[in-house]
C-alpha positions as semicolon CSV with decimal commas, in nm:
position;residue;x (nm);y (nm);z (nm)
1;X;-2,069;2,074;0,367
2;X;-1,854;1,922;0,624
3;X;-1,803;2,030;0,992
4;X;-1,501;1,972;1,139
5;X;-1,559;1,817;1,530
6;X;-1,419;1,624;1,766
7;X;-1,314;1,257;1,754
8;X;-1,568;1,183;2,100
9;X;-1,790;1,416;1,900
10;X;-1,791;1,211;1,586
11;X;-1,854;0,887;1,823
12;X;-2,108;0,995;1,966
13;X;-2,272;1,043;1,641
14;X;-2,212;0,731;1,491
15;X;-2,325;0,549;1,790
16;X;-2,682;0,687;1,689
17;X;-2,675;0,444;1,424
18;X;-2,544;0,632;1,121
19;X;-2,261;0,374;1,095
20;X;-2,445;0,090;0,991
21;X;-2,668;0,268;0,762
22;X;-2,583;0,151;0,457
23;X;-2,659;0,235;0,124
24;X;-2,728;0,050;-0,187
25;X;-2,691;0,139;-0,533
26;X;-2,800;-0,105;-0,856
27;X;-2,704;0,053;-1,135
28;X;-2,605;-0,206;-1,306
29;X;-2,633;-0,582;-1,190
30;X;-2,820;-0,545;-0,848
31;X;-2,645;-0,876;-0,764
32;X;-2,303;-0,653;-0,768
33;X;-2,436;-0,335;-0,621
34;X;-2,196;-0,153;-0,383
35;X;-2,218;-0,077;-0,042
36;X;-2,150;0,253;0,141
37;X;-2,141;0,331;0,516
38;X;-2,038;0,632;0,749
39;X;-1,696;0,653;0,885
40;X;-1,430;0,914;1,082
41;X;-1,162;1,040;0,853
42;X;-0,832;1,129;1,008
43;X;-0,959;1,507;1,061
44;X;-1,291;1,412;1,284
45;X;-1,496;1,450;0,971
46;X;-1,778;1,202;0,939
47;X;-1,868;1,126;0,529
48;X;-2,004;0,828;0,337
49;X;-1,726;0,625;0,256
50;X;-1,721;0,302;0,014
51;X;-1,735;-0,031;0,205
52;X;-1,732;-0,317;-0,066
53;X;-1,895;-0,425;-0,411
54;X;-2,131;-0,744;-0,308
55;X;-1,985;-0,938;-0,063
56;X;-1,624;-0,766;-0,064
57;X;-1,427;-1,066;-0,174
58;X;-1,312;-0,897;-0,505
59;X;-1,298;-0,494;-0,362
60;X;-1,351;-0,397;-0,012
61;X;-1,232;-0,116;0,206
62;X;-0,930;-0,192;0,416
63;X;-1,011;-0,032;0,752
64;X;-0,841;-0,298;0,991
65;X;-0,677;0,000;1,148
66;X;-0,857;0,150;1,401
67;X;-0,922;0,519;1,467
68;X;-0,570;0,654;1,560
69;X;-0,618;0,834;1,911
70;X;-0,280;0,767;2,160
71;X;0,097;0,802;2,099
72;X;0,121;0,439;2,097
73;X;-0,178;0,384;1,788
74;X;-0,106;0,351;1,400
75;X;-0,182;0,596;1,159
76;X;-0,313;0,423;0,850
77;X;-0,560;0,581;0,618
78;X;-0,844;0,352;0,514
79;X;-0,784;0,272;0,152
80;X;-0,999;0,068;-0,137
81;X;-0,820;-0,313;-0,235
82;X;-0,892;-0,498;-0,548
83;X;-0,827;-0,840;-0,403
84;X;-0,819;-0,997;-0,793
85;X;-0,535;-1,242;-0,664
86;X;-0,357;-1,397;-0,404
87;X;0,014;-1,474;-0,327
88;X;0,315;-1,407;-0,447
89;X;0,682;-1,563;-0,655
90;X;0,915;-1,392;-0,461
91;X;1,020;-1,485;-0,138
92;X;1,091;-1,182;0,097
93;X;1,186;-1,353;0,405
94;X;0,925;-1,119;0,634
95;X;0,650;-1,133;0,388
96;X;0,351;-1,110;0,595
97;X;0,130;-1,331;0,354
98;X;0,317;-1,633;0,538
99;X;0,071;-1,536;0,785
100;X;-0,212;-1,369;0,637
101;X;-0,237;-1,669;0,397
102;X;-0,113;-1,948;0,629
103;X;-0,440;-2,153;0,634
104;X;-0,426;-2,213;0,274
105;X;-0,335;-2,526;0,141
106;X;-0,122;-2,362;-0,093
107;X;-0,001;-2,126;0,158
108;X;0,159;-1,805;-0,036
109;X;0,193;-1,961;-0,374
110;X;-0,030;-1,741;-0,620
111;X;-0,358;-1,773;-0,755
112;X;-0,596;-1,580;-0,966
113;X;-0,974;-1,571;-0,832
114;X;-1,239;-1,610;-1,096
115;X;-1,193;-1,355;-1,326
116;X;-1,549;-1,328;-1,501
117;X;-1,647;-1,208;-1,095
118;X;-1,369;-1,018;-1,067
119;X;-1,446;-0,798;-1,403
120;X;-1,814;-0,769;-1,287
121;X;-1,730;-0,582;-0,972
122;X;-1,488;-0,394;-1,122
123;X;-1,719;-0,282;-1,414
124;X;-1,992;-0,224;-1,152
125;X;-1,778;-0,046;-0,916
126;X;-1,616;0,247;-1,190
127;X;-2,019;0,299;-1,304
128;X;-2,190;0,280;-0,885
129;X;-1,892;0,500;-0,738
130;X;-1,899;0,798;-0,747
131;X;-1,632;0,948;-0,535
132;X;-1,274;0,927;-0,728
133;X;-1,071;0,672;-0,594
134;X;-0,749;0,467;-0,562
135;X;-0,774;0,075;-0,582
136;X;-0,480;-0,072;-0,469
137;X;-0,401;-0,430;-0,667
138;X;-0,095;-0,539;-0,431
139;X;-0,182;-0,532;-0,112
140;X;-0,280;-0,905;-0,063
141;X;-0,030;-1,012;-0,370
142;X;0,170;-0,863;-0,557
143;X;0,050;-0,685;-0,841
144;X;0,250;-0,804;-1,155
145;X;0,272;-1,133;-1,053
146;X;0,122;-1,288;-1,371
147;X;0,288;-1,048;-1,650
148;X;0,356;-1,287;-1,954
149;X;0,015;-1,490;-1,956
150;X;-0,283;-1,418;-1,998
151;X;-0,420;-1,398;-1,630
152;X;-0,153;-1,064;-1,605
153;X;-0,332;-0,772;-1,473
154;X;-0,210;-0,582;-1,803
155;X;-0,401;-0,819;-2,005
156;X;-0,788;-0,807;-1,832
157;X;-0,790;-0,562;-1,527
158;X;-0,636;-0,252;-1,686
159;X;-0,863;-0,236;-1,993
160;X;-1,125;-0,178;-1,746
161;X;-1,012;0,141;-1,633
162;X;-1,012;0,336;-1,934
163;X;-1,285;0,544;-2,072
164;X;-1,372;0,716;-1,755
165;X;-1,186;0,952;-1,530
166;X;-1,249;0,900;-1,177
167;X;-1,097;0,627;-1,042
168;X;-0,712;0,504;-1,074
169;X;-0,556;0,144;-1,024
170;X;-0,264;0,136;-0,805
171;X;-0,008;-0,115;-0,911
172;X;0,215;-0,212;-0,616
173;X;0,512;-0,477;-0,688
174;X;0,899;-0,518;-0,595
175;X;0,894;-0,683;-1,026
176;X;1,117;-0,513;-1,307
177;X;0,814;-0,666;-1,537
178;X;0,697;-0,333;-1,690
179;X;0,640;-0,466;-2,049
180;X;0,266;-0,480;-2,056
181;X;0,222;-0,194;-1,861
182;X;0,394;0,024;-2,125
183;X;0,190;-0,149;-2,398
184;X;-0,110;-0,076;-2,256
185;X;-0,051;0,312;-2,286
186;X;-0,276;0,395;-1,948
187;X;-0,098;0,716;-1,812
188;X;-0,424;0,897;-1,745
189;X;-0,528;0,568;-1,529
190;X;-0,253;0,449;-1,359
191;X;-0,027;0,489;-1,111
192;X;0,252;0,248;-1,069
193;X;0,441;0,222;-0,718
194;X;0,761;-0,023;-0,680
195;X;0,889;-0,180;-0,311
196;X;1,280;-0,148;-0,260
197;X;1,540;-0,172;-0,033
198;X;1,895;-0,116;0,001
199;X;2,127;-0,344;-0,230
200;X;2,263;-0,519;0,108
201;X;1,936;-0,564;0,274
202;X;1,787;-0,687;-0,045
203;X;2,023;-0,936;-0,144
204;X;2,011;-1,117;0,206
205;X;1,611;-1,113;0,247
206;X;1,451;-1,032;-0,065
207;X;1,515;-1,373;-0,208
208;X;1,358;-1,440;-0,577
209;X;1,299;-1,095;-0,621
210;X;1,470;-0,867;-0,911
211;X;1,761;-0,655;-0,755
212;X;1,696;-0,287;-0,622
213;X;1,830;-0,145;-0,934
214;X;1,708;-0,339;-1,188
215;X;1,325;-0,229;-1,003
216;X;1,409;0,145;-0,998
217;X;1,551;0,076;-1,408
218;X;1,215;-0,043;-1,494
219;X;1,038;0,282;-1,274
220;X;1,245;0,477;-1,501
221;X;1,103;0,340;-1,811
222;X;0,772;0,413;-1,644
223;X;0,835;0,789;-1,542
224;X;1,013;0,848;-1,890
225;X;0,659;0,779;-2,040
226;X;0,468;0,970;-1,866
227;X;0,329;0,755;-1,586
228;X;0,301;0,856;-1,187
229;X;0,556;0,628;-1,003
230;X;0,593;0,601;-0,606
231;X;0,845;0,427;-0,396
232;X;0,817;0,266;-0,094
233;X;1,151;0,198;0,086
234;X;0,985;-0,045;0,330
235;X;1,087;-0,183;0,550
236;X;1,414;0,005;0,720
237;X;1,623;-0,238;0,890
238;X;1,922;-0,050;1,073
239;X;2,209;-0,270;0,963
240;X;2,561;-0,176;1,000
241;X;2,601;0,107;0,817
242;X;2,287;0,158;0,746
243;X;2,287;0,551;0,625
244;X;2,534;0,466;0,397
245;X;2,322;0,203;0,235
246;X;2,000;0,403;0,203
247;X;2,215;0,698;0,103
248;X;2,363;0,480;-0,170
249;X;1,947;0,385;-0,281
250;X;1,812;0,718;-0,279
251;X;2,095;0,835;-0,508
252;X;2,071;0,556;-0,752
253;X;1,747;0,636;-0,752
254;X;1,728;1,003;-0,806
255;X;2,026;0,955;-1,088
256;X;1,730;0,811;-1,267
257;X;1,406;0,972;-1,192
258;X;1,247;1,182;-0,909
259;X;0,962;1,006;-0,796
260;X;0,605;1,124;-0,706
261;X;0,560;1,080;-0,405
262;X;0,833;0,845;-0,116
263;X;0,705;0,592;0,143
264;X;0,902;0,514;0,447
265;X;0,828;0,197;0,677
266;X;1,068;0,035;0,946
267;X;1,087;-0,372;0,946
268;X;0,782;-0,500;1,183
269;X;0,627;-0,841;1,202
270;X;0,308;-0,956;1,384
271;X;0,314;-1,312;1,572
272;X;0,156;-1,460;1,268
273;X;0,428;-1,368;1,003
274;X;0,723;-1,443;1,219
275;X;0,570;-1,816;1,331
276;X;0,503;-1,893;0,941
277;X;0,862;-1,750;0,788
278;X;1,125;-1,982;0,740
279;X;1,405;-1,773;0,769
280;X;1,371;-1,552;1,082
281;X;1,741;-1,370;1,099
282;X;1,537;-1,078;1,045
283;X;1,340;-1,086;1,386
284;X;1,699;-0,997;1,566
285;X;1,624;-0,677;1,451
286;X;1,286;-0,635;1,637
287;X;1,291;-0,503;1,967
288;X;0,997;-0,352;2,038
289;X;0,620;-0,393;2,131
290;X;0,368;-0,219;1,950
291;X;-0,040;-0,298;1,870
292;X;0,049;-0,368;1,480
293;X;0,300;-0,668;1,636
294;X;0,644;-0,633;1,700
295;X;0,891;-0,325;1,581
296;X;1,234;-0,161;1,545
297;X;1,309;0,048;1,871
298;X;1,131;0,388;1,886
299;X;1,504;0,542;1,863
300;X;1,618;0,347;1,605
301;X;1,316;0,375;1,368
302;X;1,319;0,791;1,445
303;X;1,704;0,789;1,373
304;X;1,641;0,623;1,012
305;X;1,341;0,838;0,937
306;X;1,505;1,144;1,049
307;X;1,836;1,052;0,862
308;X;1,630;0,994;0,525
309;X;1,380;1,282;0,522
310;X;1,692;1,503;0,605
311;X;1,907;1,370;0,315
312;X;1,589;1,366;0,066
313;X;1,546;1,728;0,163
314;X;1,932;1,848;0,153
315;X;2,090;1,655;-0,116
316;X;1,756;1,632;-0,374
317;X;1,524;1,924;-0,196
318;X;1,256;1,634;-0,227
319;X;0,989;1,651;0,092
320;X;0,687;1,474;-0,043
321;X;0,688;1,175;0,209
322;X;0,507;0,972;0,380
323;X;0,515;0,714;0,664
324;X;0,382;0,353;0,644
325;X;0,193;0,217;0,999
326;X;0,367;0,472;1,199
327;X;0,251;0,584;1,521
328;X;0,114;0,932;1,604
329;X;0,396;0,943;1,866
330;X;0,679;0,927;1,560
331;X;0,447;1,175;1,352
332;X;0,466;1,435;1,621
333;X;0,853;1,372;1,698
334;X;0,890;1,423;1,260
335;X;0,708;1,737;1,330
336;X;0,491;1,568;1,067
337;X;0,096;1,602;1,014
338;X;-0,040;1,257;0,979
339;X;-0,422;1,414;0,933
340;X;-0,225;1,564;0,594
341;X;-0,085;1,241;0,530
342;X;0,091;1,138;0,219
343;X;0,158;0,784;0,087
344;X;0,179;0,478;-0,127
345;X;-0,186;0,378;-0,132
346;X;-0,412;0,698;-0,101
């Protein structure tokens, strides 16, 4: 049973040592066998949490984000990656793999790791894991990438999945590329989640990439058989005329489907990304300091979230959302709970 305590208390805790003990299970190939270790959640509780499957290259848990304990710190729950691939086609003009991948040779261009290690830690991690989870395929590409060959995730990764009930594969992508998915009939397994934008904002940054629409058209296909979908309008830019352009999104949008669950995140950039994009009209945009790199304005970002969760709420009664690297400071002025939190990749 857990016991709800304060954040100093919970430090004080794991400075005893409880952090880094780690547990090992081998349930399967010992040479695969996962790792747990003892972390905070955002509610002071102190649990055994995963931490990776062997050395973490193929799943690992993403806890760059520190504990969130000022205004000024980001709110990001910890969540599991499947790192089965790198890159991505499309070229999204503040895509912050320019900068997370800029010491590659290839840079952002995509490649699939080796896939008879990458099915081994999967297999090993449904079997050794026994809390129910969310593993996120997108975060570090995205995650349809190679749909129509035979290194797609539909072809090798989803299989995997099935025949147990515990764990769920997030698929994150801005693709309309939904064929294999709906082959693979994996409702009870999956749960699909598409990146948009508004039409203007798209069309000027989101080069390569299939149009707004034509992404929420294929979500629809997804919803109308049955499988969880998410969106993540990410990130806000305020534009001229900016409510009218999200207005016009969210009711394209909710002509088709309602979603499960809506992200929100405002345009932000670390030092990295903006040195490694090419095309940095975006970076106008970003006037504002913040410990996850540079931002929108305070204002400006609480005027777009405020605007959006207002219209979501009057026009389509839909509250289920969520905020992506936000602040505690902008949770409190949302009257929102971020130790409740609700989004794309928990």
């Amino acid at each position: 049973m857990q016991t709800t305590i304060t954040y100093k208390e919970a430090v004080e805790i794991l400075k005893k040592g409880n952090v880094n003990d780690k547990k090992r299970y081998k349930n399967l190939n010992s040479s695969f066998s996962i790792e747990l270790k003892n972390t905070i959640s955002l509610d002071n509780n102190i649990h055994p949490t995963f931490s990776k499957v062997a050395d973490g290259s193929i799943i690992t848990l993403f806890d760059k984000t520190p504990f969130p304990e000022k205004d000024r710190d980001v709110v990001c729950p910890h969540f599991i990656e499947l790192k089965w691939a790198n890159g991505c086609n499309f070229d999204c003009a503040w895509c912050y793999l320019n900068g997370t991948l800029r010491f590659r040779p290839m840079k952002k261009r995509p490649y699939l790791k080796d896939k008879e290690t990458i099915i081994n830690h999967i297999k090993n991690y449904l079997v050794q894991n026994e809390s129910p989870s969310i593993l996120n395929s997108g975060e570090l590409s995205d995650s349809l990438l190679f749909e129509g060959t035979d290194n797609a995730i539909s072809k090798f990764i989803i299989d995997l999945f099935k025949g147990q009930n515990r764990h769920k594969l997030l698929i994150l992508t801005k693709s309309d590329n939904v064929e294999g998915i709906l082959e693979s009939n994996s409702q009870d397994i999956l749960i699909t989640s598409f990146s948009i934008n508004s039409f203007k904002v798209s069309k000027q940054w989101e080069k390569g990439a299939p149009s707004p629409k034509d992404r929420i058209l294929a979500a629809k296909k997804l919803h109308d058989e049955g499988y969880k979908v998410r969106l993540r309008i990410d990130p806000l830019i305020p534009i001229n005329n900016w409510q009218k352009e999200y207005k016009e999104l969210i009711d394209f949008c909710f002509d088709k489907f309602t979603p499960e669950i809506i992200t929100l995140g405002s345009l932000r950039g670390l030092q990295s990304t903006i040195n490694n994009s090419e095309d940095k009209s975006w970076v106008e945009y970003l006037d504002d300091k913040s410990n996850w790199g540079k931002k929108v304005s305070f204002k400006k970002r609480m005027n777009m979230y405020k605007s959006i969760i207002k219209y979501l709420d009057t026009q389509y009664k839909f509250n289920n959302v969520g905020l992506c690297k936000e602040t505690i400071k902008m949770w409190n002025a949302l009257n929102m709970d971020y130790k409740s939190i609700k989004c794309n990749c928990v």
